[in-house]
C-alpha positions in Angstrom: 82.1 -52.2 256.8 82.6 -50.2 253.7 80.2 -47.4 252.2 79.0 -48.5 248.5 80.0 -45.4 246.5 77.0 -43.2 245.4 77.1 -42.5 242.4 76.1 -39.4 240.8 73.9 -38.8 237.8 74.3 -36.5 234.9 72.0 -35.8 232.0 72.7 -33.6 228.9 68.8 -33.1 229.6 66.9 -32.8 232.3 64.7 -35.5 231.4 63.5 -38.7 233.9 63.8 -42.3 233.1 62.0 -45.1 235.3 61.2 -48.6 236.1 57.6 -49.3 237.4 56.3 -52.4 238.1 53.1 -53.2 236.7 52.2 -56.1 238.5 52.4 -60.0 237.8 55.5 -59.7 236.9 55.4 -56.7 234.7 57.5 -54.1 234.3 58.1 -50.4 232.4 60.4 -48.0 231.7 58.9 -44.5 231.7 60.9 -42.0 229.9 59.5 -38.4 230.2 60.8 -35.3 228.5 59.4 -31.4 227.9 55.3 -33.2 228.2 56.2 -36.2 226.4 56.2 -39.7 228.0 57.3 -42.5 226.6 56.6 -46.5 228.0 58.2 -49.1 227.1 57.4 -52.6 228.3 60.7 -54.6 229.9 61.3 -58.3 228.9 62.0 -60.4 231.9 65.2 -60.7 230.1 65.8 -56.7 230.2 64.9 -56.0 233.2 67.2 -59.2 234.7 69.9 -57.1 233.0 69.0 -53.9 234.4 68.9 -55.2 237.6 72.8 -56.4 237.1 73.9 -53.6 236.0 72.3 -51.2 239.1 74.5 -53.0 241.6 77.6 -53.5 239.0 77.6 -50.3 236.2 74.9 -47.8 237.6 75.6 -45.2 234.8 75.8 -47.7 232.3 72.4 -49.3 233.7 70.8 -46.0 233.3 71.9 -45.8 229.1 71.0 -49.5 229.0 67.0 -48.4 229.4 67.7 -45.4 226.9 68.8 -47.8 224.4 65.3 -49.5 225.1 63.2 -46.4 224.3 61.5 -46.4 221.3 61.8 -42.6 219.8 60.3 -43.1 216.8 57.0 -40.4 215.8 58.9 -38.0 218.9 61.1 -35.2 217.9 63.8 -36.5 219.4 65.9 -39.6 219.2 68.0 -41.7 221.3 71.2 -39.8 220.7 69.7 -36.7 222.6 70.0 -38.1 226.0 72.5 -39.2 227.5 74.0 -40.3 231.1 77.2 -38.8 231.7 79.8 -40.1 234.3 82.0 -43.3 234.2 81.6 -45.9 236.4 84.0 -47.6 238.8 85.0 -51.2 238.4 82.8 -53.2 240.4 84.5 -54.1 243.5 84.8 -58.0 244.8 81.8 -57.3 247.4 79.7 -55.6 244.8 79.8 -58.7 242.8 79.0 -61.0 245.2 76.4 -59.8 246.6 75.2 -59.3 243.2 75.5 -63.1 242.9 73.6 -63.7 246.0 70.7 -61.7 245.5 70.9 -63.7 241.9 69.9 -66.8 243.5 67.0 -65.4 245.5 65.1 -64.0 242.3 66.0 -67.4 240.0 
């Protein structure tokens, strides 16, 4: 059996970024940078999404939930942060068990 890839994570900051969830279907992206958190509730719709893109574009799921942050009355805005890396083509296995665990949470 092959070994999924791990992929690495880079940050132009060192800041965190993560999904919680709240309960009852519910759930948050926390962004937290220098004493400053941000949350940001996640559409069923979003979070379906960034669930996808975990298992098929993990750097690209990571800027996904950046591009969800709201910024505004912060210093900073979304252009500050970043994850760095590419990611690899998804392979054939990668997608279908992306598809099976699909049908389990529909």
């Amino acid at each position: 059996m092959r070994k999924k890839p791990q992929t690495s994570f880079e940050t132009n900051k060192p800041f965190t970024l993560r999904v919680l969830y709240s309960g009852h279907g519910v759930y948050e992206t926390i962004f937290s940078y220098q004493g400053i958190s941000l949350f940001q509730p996640l559409s069923d719709q979003q979070y379906r999404e960034y669930r996808k893109l975990c298992y098929l574009r993990p750097i690209e799921a990571k800027n996904y939930l950046l591009d969800l942050i709201c910024f505004e009355r912060t210093p900073y805005k979304r252009s500050d942060f970043e994850f760095f890396g590419k990611d690899e083509a998804p392979t054939k296995e990668m997608i279908a068990l992306w598809q099976e665990i699909e049908k389990v949470i529909d």
